[in-house]
Short mmCIF file of the C-alpha atoms (twelve columns), coordinates in Angstrom:
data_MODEL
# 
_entry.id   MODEL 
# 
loop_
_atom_site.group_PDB 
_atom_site.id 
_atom_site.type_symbol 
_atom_site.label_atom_id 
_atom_site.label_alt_id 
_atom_site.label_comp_id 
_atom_site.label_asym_id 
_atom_site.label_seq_id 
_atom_site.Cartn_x 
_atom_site.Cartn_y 
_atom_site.Cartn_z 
_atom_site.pdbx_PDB_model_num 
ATOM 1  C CA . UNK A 1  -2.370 11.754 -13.141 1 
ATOM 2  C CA . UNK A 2  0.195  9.427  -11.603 1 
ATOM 3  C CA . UNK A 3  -0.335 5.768  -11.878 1 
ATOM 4  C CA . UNK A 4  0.766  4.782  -8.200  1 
ATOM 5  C CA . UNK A 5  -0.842 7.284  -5.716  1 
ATOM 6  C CA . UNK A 6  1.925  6.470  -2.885  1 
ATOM 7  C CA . UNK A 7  4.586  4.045  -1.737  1 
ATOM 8  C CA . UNK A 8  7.208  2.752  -3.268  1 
ATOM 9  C CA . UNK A 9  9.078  1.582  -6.463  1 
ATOM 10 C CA . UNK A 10 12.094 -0.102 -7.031  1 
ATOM 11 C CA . UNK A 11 15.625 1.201  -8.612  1 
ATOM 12 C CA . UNK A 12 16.589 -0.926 -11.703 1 
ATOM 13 C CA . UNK A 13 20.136 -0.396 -10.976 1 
ATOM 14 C CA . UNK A 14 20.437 -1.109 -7.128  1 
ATOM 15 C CA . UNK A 15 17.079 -2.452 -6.444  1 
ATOM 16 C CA . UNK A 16 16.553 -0.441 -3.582  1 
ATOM 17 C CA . UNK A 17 13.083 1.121  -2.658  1 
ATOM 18 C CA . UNK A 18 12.284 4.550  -3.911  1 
ATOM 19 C CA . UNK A 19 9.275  6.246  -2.274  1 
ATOM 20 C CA . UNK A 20 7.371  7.758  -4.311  1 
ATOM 21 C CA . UNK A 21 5.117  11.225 -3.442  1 
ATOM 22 C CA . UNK A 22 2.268  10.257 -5.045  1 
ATOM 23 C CA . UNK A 23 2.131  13.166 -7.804  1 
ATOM 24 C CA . UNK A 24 4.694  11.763 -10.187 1 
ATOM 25 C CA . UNK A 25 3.853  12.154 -13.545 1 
ATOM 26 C CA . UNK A 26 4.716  9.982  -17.024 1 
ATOM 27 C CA . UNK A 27 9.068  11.489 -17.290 1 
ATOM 28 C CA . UNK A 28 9.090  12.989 -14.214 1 
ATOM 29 C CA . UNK A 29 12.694 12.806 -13.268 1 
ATOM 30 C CA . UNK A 30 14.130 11.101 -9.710  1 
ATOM 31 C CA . UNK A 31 17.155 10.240 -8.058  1 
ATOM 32 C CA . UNK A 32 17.292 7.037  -6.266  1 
ATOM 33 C CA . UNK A 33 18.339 8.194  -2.473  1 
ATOM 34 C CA . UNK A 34 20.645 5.279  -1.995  1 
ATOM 35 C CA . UNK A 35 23.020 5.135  -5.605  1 
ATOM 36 C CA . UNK A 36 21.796 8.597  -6.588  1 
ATOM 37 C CA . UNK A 37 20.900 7.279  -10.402 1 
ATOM 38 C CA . UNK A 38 18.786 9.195  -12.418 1 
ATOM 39 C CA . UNK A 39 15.438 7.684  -13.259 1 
ATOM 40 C CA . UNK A 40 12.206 8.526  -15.250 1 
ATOM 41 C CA . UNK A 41 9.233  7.601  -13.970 1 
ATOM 42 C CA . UNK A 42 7.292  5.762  -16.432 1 
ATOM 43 C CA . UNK A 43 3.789  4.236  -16.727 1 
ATOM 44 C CA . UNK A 44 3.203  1.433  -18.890 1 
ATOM 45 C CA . UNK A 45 0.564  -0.250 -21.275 1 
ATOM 46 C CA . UNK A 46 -0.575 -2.528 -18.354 1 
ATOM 47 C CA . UNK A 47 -0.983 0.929  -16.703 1 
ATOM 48 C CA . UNK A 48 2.019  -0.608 -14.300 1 
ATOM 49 C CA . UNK A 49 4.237  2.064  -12.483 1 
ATOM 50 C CA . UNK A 50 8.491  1.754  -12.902 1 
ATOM 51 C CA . UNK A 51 11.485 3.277  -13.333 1 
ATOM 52 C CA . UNK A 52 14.059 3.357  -16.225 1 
ATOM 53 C CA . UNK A 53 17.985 5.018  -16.163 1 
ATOM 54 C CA . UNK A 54 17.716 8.350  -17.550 1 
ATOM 55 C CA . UNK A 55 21.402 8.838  -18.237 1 
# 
């Protein structure tokens, strides 16, 4: 079950806006579309949606 059910989160290493489909799911991996760095969706205790580099 994804945590955010559309819209957008933002890249932790250009801070652009990444839409999101609404299915993600806790590692799900996606590129940002404007540096093109990895990232891994992530949920966490606060049930709070984000990304982290997954180099």
């Amino acid at each position: 079950m994804a945590a955010k059910s559309s819209g957008y989160l933002r890249c932790p290493m250009c801070d652009a806006e990444v839409p999101l489909e609404g299915d993600e799911k806790q590692g799900s991996e996606i590129f940002c579309p404007f540096c093109q760095t990895p990232l891994s969706f992530k949920v966490g205790r606060d049930e709070e949606a984000f990304f982290e580099e997954d180099f």
